[in-house]
C-alpha positions as CSV (number, residue, x, y, z in Angstrom):
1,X,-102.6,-41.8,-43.3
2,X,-104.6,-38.9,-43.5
3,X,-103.8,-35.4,-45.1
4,X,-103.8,-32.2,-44.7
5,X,-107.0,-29.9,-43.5
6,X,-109.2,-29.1,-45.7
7,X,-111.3,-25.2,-45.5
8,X,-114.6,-24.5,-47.2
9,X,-117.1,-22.0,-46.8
10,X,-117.2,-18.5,-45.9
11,X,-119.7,-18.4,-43.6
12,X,-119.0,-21.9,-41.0
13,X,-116.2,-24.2,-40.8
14,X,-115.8,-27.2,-39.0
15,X,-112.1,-28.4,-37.3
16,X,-111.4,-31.8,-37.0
17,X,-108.4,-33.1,-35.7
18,X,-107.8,-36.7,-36.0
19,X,-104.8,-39.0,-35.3
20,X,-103.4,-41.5,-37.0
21,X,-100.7,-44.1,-36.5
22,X,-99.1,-47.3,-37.8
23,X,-98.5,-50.4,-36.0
24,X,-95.3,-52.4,-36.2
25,X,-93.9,-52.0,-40.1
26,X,-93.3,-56.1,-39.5
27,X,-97.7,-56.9,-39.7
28,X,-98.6,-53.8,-41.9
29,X,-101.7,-54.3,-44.6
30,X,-101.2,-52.3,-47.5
31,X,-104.4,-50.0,-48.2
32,X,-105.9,-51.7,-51.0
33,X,-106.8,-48.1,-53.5
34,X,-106.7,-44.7,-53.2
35,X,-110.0,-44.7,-54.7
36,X,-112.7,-42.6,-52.8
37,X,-115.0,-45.0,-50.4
38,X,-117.7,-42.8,-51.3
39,X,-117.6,-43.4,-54.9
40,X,-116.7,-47.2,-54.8
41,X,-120.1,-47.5,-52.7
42,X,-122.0,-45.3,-55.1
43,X,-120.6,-47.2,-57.7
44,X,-121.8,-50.5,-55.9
45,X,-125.4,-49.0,-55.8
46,X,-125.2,-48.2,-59.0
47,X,-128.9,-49.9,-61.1
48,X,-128.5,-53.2,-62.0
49,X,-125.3,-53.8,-60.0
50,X,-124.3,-56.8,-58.5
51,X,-121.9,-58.0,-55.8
52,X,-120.2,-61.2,-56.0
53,X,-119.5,-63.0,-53.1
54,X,-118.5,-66.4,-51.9
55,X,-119.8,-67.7,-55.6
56,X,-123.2,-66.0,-55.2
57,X,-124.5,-62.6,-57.0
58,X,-126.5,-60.5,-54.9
59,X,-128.4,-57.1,-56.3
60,X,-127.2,-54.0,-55.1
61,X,-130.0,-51.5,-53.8
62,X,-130.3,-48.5,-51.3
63,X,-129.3,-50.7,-48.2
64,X,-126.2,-52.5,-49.9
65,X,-123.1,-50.3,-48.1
66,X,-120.0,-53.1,-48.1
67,X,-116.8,-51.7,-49.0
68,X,-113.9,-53.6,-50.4
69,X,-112.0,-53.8,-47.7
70,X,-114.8,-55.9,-45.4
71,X,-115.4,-57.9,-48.6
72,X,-111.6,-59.0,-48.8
73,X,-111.2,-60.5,-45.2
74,X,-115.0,-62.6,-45.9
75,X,-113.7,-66.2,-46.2
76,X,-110.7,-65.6,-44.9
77,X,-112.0,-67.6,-41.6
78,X,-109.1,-67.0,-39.0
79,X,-110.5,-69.0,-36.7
80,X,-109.9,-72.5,-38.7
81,X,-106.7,-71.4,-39.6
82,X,-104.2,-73.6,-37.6
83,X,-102.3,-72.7,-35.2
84,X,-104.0,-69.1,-35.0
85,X,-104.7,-67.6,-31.7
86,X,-108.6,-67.8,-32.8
87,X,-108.1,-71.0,-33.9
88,X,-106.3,-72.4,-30.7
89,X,-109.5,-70.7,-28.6
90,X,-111.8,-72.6,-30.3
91,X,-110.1,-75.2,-30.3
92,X,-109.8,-75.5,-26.3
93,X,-113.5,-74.4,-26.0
94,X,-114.3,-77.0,-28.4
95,X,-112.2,-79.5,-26.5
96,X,-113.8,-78.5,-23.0
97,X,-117.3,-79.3,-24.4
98,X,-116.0,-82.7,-26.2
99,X,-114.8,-84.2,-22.8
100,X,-117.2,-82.8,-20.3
101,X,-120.5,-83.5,-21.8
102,X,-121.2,-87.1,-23.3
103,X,-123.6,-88.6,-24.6
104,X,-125.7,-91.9,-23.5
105,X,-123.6,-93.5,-26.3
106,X,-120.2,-92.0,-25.4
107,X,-120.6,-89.7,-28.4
108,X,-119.9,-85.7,-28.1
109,X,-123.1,-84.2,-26.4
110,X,-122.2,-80.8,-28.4
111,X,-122.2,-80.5,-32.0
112,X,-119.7,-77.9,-33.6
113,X,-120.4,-75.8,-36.7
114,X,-117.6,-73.6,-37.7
115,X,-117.8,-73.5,-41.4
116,X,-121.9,-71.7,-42.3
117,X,-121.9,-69.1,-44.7
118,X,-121.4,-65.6,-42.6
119,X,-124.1,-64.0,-45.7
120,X,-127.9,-64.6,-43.9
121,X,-130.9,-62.9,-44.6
122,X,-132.4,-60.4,-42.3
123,X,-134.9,-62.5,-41.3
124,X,-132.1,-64.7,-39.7
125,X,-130.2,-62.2,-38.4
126,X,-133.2,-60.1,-36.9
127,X,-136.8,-62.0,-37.1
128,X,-135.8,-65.1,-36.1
129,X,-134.4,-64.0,-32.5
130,X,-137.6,-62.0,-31.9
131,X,-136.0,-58.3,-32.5
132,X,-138.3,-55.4,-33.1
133,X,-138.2,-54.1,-36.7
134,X,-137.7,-50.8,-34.8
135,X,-134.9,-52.0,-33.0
136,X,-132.0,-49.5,-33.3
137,X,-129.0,-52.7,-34.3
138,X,-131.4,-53.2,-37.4
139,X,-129.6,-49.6,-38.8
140,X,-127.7,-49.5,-41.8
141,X,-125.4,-47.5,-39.9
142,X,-124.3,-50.8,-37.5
143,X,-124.4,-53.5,-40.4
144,X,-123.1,-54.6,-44.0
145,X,-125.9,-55.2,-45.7
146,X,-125.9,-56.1,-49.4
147,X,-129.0,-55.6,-49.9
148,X,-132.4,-55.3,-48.1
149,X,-132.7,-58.6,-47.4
150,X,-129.4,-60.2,-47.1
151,X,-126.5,-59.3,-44.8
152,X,-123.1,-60.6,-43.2
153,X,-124.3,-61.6,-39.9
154,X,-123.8,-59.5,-37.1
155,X,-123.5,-62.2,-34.7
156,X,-123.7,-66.3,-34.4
157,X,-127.2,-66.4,-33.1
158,X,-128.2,-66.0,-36.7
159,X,-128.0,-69.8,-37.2
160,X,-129.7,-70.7,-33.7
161,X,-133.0,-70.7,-35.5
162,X,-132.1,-73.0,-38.4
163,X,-130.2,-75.6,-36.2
164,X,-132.8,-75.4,-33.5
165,X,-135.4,-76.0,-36.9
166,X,-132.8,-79.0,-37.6
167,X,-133.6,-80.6,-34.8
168,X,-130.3,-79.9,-32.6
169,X,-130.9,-79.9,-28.8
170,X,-126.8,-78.5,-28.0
171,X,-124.4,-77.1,-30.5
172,X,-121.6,-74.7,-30.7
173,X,-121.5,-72.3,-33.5
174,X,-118.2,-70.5,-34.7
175,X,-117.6,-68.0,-36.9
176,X,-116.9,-64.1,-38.5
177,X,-119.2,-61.6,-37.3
178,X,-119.9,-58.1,-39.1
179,X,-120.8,-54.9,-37.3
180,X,-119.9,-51.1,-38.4
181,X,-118.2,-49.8,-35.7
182,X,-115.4,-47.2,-34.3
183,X,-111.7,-47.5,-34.8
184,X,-109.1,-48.1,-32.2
185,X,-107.3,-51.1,-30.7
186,X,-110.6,-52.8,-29.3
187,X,-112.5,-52.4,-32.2
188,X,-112.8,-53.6,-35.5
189,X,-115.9,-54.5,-38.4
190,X,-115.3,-58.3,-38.1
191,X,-114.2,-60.3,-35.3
192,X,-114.8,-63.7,-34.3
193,X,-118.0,-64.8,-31.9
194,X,-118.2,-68.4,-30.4
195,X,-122.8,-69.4,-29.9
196,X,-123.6,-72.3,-27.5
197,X,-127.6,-73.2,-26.8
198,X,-128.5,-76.5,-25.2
199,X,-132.3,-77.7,-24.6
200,X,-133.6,-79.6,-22.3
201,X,-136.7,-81.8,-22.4
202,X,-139.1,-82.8,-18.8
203,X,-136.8,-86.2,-18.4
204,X,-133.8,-84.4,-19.1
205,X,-134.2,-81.7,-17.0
206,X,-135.7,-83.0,-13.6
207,X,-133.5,-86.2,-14.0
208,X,-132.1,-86.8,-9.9
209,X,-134.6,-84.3,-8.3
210,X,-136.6,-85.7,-5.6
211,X,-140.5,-86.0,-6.5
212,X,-139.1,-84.7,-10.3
213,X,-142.1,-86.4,-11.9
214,X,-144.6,-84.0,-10.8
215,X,-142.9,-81.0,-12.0
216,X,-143.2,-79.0,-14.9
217,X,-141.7,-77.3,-17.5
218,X,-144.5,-74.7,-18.6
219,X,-147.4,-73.0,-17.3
220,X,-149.5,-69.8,-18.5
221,X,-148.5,-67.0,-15.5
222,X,-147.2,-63.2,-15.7
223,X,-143.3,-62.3,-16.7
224,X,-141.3,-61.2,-14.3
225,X,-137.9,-60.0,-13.5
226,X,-136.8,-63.5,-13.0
227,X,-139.0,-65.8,-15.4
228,X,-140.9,-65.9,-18.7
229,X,-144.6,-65.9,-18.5
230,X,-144.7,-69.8,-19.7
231,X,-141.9,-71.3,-17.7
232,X,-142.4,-72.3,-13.9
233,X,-139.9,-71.1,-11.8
234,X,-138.4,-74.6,-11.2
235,X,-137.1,-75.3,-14.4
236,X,-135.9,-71.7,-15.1
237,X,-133.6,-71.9,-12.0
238,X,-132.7,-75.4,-13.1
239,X,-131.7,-74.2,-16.4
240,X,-130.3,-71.0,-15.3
241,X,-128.0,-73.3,-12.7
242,X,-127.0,-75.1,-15.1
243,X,-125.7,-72.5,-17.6
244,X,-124.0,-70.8,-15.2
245,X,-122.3,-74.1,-14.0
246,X,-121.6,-74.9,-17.8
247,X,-119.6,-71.4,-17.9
248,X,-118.1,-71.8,-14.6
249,X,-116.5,-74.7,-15.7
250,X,-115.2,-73.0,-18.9
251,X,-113.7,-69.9,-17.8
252,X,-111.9,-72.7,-15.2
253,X,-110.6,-74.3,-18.1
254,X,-109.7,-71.2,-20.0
255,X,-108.1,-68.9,-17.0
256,X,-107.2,-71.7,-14.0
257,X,-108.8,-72.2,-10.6
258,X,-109.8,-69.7,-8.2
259,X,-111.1,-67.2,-10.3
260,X,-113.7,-65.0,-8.9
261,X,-116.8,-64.5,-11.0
262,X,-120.2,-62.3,-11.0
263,X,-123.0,-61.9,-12.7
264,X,-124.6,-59.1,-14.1
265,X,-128.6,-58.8,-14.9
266,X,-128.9,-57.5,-18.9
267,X,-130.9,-57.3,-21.3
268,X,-130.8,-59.6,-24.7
269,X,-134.3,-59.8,-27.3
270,X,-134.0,-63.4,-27.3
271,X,-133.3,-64.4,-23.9
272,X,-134.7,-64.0,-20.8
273,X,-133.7,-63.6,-17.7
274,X,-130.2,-62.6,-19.3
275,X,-126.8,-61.7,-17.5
276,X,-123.4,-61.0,-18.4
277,X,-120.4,-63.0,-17.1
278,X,-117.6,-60.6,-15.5
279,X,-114.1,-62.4,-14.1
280,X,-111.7,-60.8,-11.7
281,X,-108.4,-61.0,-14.1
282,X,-105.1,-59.5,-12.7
283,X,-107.0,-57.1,-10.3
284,X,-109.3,-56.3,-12.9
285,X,-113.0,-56.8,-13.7
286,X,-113.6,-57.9,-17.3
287,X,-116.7,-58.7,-19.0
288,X,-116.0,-62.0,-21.2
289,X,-119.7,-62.9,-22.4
290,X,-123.7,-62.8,-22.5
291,X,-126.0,-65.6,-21.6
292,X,-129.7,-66.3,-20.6
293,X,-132.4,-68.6,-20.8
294,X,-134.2,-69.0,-24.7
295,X,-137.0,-67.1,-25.4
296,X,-139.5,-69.5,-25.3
297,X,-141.3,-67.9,-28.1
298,X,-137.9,-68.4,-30.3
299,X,-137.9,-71.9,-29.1
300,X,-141.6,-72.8,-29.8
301,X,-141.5,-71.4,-33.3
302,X,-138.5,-73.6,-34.2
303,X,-140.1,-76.9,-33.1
304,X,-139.1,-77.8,-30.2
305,X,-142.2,-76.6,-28.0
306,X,-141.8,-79.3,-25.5
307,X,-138.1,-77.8,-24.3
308,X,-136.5,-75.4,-22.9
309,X,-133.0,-74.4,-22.9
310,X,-130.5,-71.9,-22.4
311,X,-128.0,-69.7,-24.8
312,X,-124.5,-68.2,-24.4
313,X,-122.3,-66.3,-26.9
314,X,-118.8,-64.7,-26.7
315,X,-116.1,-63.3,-28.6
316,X,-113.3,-65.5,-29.5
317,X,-110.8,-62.0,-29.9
318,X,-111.8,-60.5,-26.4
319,X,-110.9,-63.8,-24.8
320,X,-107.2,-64.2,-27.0
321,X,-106.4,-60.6,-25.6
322,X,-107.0,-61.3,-22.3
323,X,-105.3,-65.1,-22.4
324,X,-102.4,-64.0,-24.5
325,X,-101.9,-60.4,-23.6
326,X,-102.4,-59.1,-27.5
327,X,-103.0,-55.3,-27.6
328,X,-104.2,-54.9,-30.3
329,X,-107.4,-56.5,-32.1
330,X,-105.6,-55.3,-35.5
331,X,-102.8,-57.9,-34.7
332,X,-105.7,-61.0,-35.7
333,X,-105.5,-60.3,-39.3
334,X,-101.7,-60.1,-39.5
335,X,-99.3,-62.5,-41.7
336,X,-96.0,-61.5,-39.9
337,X,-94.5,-64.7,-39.0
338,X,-93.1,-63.0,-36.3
339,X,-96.5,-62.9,-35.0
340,X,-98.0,-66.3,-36.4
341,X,-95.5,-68.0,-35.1
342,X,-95.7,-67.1,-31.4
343,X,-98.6,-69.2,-31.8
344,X,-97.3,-72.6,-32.9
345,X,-97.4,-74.4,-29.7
346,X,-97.5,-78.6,-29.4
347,X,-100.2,-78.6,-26.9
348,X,-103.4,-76.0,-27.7
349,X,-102.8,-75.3,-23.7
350,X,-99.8,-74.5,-23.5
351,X,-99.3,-70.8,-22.0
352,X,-98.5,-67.7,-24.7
353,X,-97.4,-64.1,-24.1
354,X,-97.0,-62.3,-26.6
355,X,-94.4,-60.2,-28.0
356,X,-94.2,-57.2,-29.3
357,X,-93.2,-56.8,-33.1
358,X,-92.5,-53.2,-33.6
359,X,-89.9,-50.6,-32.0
360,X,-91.1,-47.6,-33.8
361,X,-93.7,-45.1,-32.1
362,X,-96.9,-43.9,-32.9
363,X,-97.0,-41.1,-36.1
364,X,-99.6,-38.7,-35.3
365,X,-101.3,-36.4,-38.2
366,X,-104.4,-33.9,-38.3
367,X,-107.2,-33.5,-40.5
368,X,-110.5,-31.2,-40.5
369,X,-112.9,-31.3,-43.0
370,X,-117.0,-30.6,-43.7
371,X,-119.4,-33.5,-43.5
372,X,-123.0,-33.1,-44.5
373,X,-125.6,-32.6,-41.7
374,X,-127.8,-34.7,-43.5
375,X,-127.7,-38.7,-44.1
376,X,-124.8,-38.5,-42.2
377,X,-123.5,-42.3,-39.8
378,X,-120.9,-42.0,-37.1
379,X,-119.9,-45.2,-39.3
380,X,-119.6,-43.9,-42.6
381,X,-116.6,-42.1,-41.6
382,X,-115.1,-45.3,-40.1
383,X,-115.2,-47.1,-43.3
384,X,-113.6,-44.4,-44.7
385,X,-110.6,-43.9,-42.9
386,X,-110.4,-48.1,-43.3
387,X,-110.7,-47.5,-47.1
388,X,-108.1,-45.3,-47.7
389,X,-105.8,-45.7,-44.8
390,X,-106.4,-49.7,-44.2
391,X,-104.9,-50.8,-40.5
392,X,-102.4,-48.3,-40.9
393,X,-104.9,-46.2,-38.9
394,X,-105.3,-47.1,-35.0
395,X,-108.4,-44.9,-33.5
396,X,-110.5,-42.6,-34.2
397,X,-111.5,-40.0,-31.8
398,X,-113.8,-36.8,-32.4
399,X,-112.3,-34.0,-30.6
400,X,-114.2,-31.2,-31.6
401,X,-117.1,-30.1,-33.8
402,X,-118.7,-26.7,-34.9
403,X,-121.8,-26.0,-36.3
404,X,-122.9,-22.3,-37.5
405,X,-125.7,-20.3,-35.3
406,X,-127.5,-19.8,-38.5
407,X,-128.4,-23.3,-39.7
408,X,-130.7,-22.4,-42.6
409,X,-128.4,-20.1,-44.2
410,X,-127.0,-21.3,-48.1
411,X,-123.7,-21.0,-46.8
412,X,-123.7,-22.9,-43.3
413,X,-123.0,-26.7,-42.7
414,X,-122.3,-28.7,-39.9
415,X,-119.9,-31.3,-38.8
416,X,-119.1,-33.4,-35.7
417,X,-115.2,-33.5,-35.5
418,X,-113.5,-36.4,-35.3
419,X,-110.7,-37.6,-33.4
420,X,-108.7,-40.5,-34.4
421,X,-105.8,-41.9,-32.1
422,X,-103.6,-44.8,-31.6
């Protein structure tokens, strides 16, 4: 919880008001120190220092920023736990892709990988999808580095490279994903992402079109809105049908029948064209994942220059949330049986609402405080308030911020103020 507010200066002052609340006493984490996040990471950056994780010592340098509490949920893998809501998503994807697509030998058609290591190096998590070493979701403000070249992986495409290197032409990849981010019930540094890419070769992919033979997969032409500048526009649109039948099907199996979908022209690094997948649920339109067709420059570099294929990725807690009406993305990490238990169905199909653990309402405190105007992240502060108040603390919310008219006097320093919520 936070404290009291805190005045300095005689010259500016900043206000910042921020709430905080607890969730149900019944799934409460216990904030793990009352030591200063601040110093534990400048103690972790400290010469010479290693971190120790998952039986391998990495060096510390000016990029490491994990804290202790991210380091303590690595490994904890919720989504092969049994019978966990992340679990029994995966499990029904998983499931889908195991009965729909077969092999010529009547063998899955999808590989699954749920168990890589979520520590890649930058070049996986960055290089290999063809993202600019300007790009702003490089910043050490939006990731957990431990060093500068090794990181907890912001998302599943990490791996595509490596399996796509392997040899794989369709796989599923499961797993924890690590981003810096704000606090509130939608939000939280690691949550669960669920990566599909399939390839296709010439054989594969004109197979049953009339006069197939004589088209092609590649030529050398201009990019457009709708196409790379090496694919021909029949086998994007074959590709891109395909995908979007491949996720029609799954939402169907997740959500029922009937459900009305649209697509939505975006923007990805390593896909293109790319679109995100919306559903109408309960009157509502909800954005469930990303998709496009595989850069073929990703593709080529990998090995496997005489495909093409198509990608899709989505997170395995935005789809529990919406299935099983959970309100709260904090609830994921909880060991209340009353909330584990909700979950232990027979059949992983089987319909679950769930229930609300706690009678008590929200406790609301407020805090102001300086912060520096220099070196300063938005997510410095998040990792902060999850230091010291663990998931005690539901949002975060800057209400209102000061900064003095006279910037380069001794005395004046500026904050943005914070607001944190439930």
């Amino acid at each position: 919880m936070m404290g009291s507010a805190l005045r300095r200066g005689a010259h500016a002052y900043v206000y910042l008001v921020s709430k905080a609340s607890h969730i149900s006493r019944g799934h409460q984490h216990q904030a793990w120190g009352s030591r200063p996040a601040a110093a534990e990471c400048a103690a972790q950056r400290a010469p010479g220092s290693v971190v120790e994780l998952l039986g391998t010592s990495y060096p510390q340098d000016d990029y490491s920023n994990l804290t202790r509490k991210v380091l303590t949920r690595v490994g904890r893998n919720l989504h092969n736990q049994q019978h966990h809501p992340l679990w029994l998503i995966k499990e029904r994807v998983k499931e889908h892709f195991y009965e729909q697509y077969v092999g010529r030998f009547g063998t899955p058609l999808f590989s699954v990988y749920d168990s890589l290591s979520p520590v890649v190096t930058t070049w996986q998590n960055f290089d290999s999808l063809l993202i600019p070493a300007d790009h702003p979701s490089r910043k050490k403000g939006d990731n957990y580095y431990l060093n500068r070249t090794h990181m907890l992986r912001a998302h599943t495409s990490a791996h595509q490279w490596d399996l796509l290197h392997a040899g794989l032409d369709a796989f599923l990849v499961v797993g924890d994903v690590y981003r810096r981010d704000q606090i509130d019930s939608q939000h939280y540094p690691i949550f669960h992402q669920l990566e599909a890419v399939r390839l296709f070769s010439k054989h594969e992919l004109f197979a049953g079109i009339k006069d197939g033979d004589s088209l092609q997969l590649f030529e050398q032409s201009s990019r457009s809105v709708h196409k790379q500048e090496t694919h021909t526009m029949e086998a994007v649109k074959l590709v891109e049908f395909d995908l979007k039948q491949t996720l029609t099907r799954l939402v169907a199996h997740l959500f029922g029948d009937g459900l009305e979908i649209r697509w939505v022209d975006c923007y990805f690094p390593f896909t293109h064209p790319s679109f995100e997948m919306e559903i109408n649920f309960h009157g509502e339109w909800l954005e469930v994942l990303g998709c496009g067709v595989m850069e073929q420059q990703l593709v080529n570099s990998a090995g496997a220059q005489d495909r093409i294929g198509w990608a899709f990725g989505l997170g395995l807690e935005r789809l529990a949330m919406i299935l099983y009406d959970i309100p709260d993305i904090r609830l994921f990490w909880s060991e209340d049986e009353r909330f584990l238990k909700q979950f232990r169905v027979s059949n992983i199909d089987q319909k679950v609402k769930f229930q609300p653990l706690s009678k008590y309402p929200p406790m609301i405190n407020d805090i102001s405080f300086w912060l520096p105007s220099e070196n300063y992240a938005e997510n410095d502060f998040y990792d902060l308030v999850r230091t010291i108040g663990g998931d005690l603390v539901e949002k975060v919310d800057l209400i209102d911020k000061f900064e003095h008219p006279k910037p380069k006097s001794r005395a004046s320093k500026s904050c943005p103020a914070r607001h944190l919520a439930s």
